[in-house]
C-alpha positions as CSV (number, residue, x, y, z in Angstrom):
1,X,119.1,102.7,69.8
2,X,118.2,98.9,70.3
3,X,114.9,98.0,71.6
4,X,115.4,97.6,76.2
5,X,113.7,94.9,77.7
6,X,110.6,95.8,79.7
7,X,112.2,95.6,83.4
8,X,115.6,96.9,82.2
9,X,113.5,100.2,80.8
10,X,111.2,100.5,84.1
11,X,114.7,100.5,86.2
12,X,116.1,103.0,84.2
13,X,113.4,105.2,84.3
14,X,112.8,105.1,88.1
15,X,116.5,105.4,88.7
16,X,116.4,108.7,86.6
17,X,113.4,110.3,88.3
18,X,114.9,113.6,90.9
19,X,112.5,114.1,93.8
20,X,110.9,117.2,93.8
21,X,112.2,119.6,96.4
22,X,110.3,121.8,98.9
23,X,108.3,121.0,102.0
24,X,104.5,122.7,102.4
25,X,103.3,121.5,106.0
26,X,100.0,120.8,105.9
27,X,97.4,120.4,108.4
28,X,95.8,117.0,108.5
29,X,92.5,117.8,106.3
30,X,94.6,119.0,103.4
31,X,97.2,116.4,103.4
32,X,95.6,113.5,101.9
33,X,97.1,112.3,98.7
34,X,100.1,113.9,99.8
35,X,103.8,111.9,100.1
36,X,105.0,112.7,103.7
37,X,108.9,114.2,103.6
38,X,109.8,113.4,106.9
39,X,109.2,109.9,109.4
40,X,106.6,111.1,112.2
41,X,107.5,109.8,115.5
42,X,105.4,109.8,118.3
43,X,106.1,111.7,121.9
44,X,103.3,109.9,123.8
45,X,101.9,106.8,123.8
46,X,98.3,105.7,122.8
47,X,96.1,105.0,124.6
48,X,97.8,107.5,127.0
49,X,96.3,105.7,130.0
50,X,94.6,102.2,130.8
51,X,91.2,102.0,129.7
52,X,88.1,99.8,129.5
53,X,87.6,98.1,126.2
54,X,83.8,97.7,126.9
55,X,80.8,99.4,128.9
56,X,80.5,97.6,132.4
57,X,82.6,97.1,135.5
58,X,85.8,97.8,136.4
59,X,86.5,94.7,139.3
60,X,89.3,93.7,141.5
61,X,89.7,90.1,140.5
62,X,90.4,88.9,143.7
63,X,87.3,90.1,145.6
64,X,85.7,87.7,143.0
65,X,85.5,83.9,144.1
66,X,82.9,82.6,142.1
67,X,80.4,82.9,139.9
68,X,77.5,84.9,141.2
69,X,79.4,87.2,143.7
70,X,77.3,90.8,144.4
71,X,79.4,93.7,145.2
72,X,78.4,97.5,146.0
73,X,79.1,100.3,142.8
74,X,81.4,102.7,144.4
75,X,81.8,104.6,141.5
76,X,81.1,106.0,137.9
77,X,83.7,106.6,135.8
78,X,82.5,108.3,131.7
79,X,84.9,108.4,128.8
80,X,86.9,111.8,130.0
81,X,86.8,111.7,133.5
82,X,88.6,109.8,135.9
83,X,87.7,107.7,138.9
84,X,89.6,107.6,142.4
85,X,91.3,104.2,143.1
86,X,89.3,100.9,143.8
87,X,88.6,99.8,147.3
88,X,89.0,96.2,148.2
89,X,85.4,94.5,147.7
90,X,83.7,97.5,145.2
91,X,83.3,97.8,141.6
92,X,83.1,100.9,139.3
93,X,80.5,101.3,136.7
94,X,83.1,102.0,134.1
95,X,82.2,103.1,130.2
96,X,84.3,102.1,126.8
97,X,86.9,104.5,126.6
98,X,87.3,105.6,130.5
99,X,90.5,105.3,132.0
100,X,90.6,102.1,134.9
101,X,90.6,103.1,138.2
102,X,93.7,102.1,140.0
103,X,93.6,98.7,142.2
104,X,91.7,97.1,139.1
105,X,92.6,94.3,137.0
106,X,89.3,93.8,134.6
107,X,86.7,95.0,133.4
108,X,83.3,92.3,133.3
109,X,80.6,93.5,130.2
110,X,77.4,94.7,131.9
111,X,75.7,91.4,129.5
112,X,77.2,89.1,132.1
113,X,75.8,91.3,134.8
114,X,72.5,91.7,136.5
115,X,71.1,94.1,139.1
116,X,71.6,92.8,142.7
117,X,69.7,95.6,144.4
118,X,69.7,99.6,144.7
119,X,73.4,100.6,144.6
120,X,74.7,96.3,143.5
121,X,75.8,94.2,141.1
122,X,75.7,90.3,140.1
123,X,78.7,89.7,138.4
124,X,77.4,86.2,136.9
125,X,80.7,85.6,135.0
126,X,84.4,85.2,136.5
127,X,86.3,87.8,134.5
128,X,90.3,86.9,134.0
129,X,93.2,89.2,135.1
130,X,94.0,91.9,132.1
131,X,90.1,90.9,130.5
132,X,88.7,94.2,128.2
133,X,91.9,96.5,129.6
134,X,93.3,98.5,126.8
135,X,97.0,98.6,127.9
136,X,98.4,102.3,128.0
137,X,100.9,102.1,125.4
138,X,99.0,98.9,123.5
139,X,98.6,100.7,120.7
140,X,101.6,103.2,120.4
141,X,105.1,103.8,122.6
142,X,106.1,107.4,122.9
143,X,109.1,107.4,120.0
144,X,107.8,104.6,118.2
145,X,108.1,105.6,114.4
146,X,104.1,105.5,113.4
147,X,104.7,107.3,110.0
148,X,108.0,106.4,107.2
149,X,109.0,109.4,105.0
150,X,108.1,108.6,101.3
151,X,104.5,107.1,102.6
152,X,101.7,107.9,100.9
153,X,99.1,109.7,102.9
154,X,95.4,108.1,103.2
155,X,92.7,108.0,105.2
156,X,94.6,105.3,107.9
157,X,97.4,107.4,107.7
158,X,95.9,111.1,108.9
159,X,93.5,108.8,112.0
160,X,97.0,108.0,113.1
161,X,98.4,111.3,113.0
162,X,95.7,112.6,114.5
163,X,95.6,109.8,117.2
164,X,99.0,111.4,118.7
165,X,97.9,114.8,118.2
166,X,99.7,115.7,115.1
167,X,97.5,118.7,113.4
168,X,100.6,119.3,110.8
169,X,101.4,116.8,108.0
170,X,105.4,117.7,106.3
171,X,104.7,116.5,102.8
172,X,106.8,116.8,99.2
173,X,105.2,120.1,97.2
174,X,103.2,118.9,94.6
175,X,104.9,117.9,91.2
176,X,104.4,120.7,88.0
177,X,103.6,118.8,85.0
178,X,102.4,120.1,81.1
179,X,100.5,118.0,79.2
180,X,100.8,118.0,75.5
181,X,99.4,116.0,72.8
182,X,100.8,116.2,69.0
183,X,99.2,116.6,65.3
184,X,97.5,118.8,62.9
185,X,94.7,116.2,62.7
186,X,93.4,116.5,66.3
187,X,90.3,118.2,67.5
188,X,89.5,119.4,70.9
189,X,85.7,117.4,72.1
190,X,83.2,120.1,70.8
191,X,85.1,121.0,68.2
192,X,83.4,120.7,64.7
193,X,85.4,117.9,62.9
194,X,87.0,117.9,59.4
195,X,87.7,115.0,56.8
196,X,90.5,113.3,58.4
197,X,90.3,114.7,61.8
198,X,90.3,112.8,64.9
199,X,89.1,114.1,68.6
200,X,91.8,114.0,71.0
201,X,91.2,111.2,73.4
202,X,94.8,110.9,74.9
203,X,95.5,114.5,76.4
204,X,92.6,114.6,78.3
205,X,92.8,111.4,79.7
206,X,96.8,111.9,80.5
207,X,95.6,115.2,82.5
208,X,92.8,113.4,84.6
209,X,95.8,110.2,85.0
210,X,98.1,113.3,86.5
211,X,95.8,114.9,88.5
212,X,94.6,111.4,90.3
213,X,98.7,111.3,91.2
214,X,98.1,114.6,92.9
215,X,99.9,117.1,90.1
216,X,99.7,120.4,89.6
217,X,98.8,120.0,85.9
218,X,98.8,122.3,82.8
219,X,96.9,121.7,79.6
220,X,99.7,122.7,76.8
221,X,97.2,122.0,73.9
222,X,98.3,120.6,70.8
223,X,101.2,121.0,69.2
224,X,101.3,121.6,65.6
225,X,103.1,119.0,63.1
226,X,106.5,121.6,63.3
227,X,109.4,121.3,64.1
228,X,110.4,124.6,64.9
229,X,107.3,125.3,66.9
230,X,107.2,122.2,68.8
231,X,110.8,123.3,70.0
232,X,109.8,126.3,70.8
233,X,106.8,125.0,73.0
234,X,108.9,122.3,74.3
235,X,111.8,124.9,75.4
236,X,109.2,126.9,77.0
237,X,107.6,124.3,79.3
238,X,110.5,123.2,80.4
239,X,111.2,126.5,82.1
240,X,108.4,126.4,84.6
241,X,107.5,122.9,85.1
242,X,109.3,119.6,86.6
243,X,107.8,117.6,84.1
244,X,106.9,117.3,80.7
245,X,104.5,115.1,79.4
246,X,103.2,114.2,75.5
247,X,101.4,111.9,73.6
248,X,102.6,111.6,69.9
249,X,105.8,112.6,68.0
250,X,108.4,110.0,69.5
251,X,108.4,107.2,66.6
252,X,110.3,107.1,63.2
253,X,107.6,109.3,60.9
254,X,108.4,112.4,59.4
255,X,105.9,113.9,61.5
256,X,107.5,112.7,65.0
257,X,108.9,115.7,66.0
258,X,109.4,115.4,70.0
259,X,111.9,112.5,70.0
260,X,114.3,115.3,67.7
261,X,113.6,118.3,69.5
262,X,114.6,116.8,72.3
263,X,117.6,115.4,70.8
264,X,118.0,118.5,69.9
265,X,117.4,121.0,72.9
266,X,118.3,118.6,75.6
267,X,119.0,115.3,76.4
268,X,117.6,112.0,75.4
269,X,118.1,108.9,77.8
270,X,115.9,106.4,76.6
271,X,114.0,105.4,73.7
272,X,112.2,102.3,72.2
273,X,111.0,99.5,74.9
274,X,110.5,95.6,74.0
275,X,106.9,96.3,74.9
276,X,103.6,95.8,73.2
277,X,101.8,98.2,73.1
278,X,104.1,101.2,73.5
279,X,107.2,100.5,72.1
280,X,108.3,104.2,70.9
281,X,108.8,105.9,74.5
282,X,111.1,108.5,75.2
283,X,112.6,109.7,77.8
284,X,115.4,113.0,78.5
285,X,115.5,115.8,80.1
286,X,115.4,119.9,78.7
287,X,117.0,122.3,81.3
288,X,116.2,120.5,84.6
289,X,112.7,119.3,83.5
290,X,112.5,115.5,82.6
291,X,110.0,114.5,79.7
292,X,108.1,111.5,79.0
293,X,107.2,110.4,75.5
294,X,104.6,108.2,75.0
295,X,103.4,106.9,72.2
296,X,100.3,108.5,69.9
297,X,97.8,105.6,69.8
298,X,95.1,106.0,72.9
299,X,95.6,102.0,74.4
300,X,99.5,102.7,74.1
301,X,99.6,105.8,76.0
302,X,97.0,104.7,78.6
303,X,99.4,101.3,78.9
304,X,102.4,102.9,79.3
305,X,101.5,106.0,81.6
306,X,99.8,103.0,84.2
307,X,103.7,101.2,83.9
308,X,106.8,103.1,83.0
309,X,105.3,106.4,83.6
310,X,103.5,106.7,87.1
311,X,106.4,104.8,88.9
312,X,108.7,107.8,87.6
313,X,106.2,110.2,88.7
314,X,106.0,108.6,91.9
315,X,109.1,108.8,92.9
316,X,109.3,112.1,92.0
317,X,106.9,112.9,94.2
318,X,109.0,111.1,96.7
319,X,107.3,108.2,97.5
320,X,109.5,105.4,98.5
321,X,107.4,102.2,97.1
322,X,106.8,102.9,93.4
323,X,106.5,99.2,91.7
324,X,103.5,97.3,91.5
325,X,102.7,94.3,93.5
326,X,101.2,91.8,91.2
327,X,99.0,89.3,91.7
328,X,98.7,85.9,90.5
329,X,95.4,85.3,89.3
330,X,93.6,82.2,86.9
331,X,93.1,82.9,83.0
332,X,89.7,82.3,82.0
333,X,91.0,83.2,78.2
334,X,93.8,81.6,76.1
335,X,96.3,83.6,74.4
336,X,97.6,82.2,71.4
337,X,99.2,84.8,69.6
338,X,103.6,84.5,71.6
339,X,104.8,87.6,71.2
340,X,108.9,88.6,71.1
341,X,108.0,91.6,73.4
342,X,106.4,91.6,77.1
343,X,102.6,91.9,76.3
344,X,100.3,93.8,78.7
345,X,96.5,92.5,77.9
346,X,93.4,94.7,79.2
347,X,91.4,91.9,81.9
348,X,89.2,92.1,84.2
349,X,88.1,89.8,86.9
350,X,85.2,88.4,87.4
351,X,83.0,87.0,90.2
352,X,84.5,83.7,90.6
353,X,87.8,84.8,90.6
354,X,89.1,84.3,87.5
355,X,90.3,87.0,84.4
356,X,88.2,88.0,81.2
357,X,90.1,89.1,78.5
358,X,88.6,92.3,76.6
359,X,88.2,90.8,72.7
360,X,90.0,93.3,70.7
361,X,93.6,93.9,72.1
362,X,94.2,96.9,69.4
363,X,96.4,100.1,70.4
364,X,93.3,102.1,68.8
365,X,90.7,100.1,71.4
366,X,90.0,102.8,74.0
367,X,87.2,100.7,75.1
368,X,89.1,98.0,76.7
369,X,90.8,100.6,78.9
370,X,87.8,102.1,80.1
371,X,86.4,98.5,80.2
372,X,89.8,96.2,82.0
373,X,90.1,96.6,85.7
374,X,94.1,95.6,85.0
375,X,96.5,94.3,82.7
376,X,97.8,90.9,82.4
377,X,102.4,91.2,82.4
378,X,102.6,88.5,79.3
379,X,106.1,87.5,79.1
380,X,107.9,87.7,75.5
381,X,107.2,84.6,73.5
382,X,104.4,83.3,76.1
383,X,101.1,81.7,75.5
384,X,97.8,81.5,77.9
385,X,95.5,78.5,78.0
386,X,92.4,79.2,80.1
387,X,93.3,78.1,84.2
388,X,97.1,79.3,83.2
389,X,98.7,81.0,86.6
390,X,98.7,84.5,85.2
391,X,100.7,88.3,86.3
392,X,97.5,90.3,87.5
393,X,98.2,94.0,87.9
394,X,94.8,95.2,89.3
395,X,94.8,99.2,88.3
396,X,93.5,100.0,91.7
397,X,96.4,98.8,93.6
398,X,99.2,100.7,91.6
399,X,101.3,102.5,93.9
């Protein structure tokens, strides 16, 4: 199977990815992180009523010929109460938030007012028609769509909801995934180590990358350098979760044994992508649970969980916008070293703008992970001289 081209791969995947099915309908606090399954459209508007955009008065323009005018306060209207219709020649003292009596047209700030006497005011500005009036309707029309299915639910999100009374969020259930990392030579942190034994950086880290997505996540452990066992653990999985997920196992060594048991016990769609790092993902499917691959080396799986991976996953989860939006930023590095594959560099950005490139570029360098707020797309066969117009994929802004 010949190496796919970066894009090619990423289109594949996403194309392959099954939306989870089942609803759970949530009330607002527990629905943040969710993916909402259905468009929410609203029934009233907001606000639901005009209302003054400021504390002051609520005037008849008209009674108002000039600067400097006094009229009587006929009225006080508070946020949730309402007032009784303007007579020609009064004003309402009138609070942010209260609806407008009827027979207004503005609302003056009380800064541009002065006391005039017990029971007057000095309106000292000429207020125009419509001035500090919050339209009913301005901000929503009952059956406006406010919410499209496949959105991501945050914080902006639930205020709206909540702003035409919704108190129950329909959102996808939460995807099942089983994390698994592979090799004889890996120790769990604590563990005491042996000659030749590393600590296992990736499966933690792919567990804490799932569970920021919002999955339901399993630690499978290690599995052994086996064949048969690895099958066996794989087969298992497969039976209770949507997704599979390992670290390890899919290149050429004797020793790669998920690539062939999946080959083996299900069905194997991709494999190999012109990317560096990360070239020996896989991709198939046991039973009706999909698996992804990725590569043993801690930068490669980190790489290709943030690019190929989490766009799968997100549309899995249902969410409707899964690719990136990159940025174009300035290099403040060169990058001499053309590569035939698409390159993804750790960078971060710095106060003036422009992107620092982490020294050591290694599949083994965990540190510039933990270090690089994003990744530079590098091109196949392209080269970076410092002020270069560069692909900027911040990791905080991926879908």
């Amino acid at each position: 199977m010949s190496l796919l081209e970066f894009h090619a791969a990423r289109e594949r995947l996403i194309a392959a990815a099954r939306r989870v099915s089942g609803i759970d309908r949530l009330p607002l606090s527990d629905a943040l992180g969710r993916v909402l399954a259905e468009a929410i459209v609203s029934d009233a508007d907001v606000p639901p009523f005009d209302s003054s955009g400021m504390d002051g008065y609520a005037v008849r323009c008209a009674d108002l010929t000039s600067a400097g005018v006094d009229l009587p306060i006929a009225q006080r209207i508070v946020a949730g109460s309402v007032g009784q219709p303007l007579a020609a020649g009064t004003v309402a003292r009138i609070f942010t938030g209260a609806p407008v009596p009827a027979g207004a047209d503005a609302v003056v700030m009380q800064e541009v007012c002065s006391h005039a006497g017990e029971g007057r005011v000095r309106i000292e500005r000429l207020p125009r028609v419509g001035e500090n009036l919050r339209r009913a309707g301005e901000d929503i029309r009952a059956g406006d769509e406010i919410l499209g299915a496949g959105r991501l639910i945050d914080a902006a999100a639930i205020g709206l909801a909540a702003s035409i009374g919704r108190a129950i969020l329909p959102v996808w259930r939460r995807l099942s995934a089983v994390v698994f990392s592979t090799g004889d030579e890996l120790l769990q942190p604590g563990q005491t180590p042996f000659p030749g034994a590393l600590f296992d950086a990736n499966r933690p880290m792919l567990i804490a990358l799932l569970r920021q997505l919002g999955c339901m996540v399993r630690d499978g452990g290690a599995l052994p350098d086996d064949l048969a066992a690895t099958r066996r653990a794989l087969t298992r999985a497969a039976e209770e979760h949507d997704l599979i997920l390992t670290s390890g196992g899919v290149s050429v060594g004797e020793e790669d044994h998920v690539r062939t048991a999946l080959a083996l016990d299900g069905e194997l769609t991709l494999w190999k992508v012109a990317i560096k790092p990360g070239k020996p993902l896989v991709h198939g499917r046991i039973g009706q649970c999909d698996l992804i691959g990725l590569p043993g080396n801690p930068v490669s799986a980190y790489v290709t969980f943030q690019i190929l991976a989490r766009p799968f996953i997100r549309r899995c989860q249902g969410l409707a916008q899964v690719l990136p939006q990159p940025r174009a930023a300035t290099a403040g590095f060169s990058w001499d070293k053309p590569c035939p594959r698409h390159e993804f560099l750790r960078v971060r950005q710095e106060a003036d703008g422009r992107l620092a490139l982490f020294p050591r570029q290694g599949s083994g360098v965990l540190t510039s992970c933990a270090w690089a707020d994003g990744l530079v797309e590098n091109p196949p066969e392209t080269t970076i001289q410092p002020g270069d117009t560069v692909c900027y994929l911040p990791f905080a802004e991926l879908p």
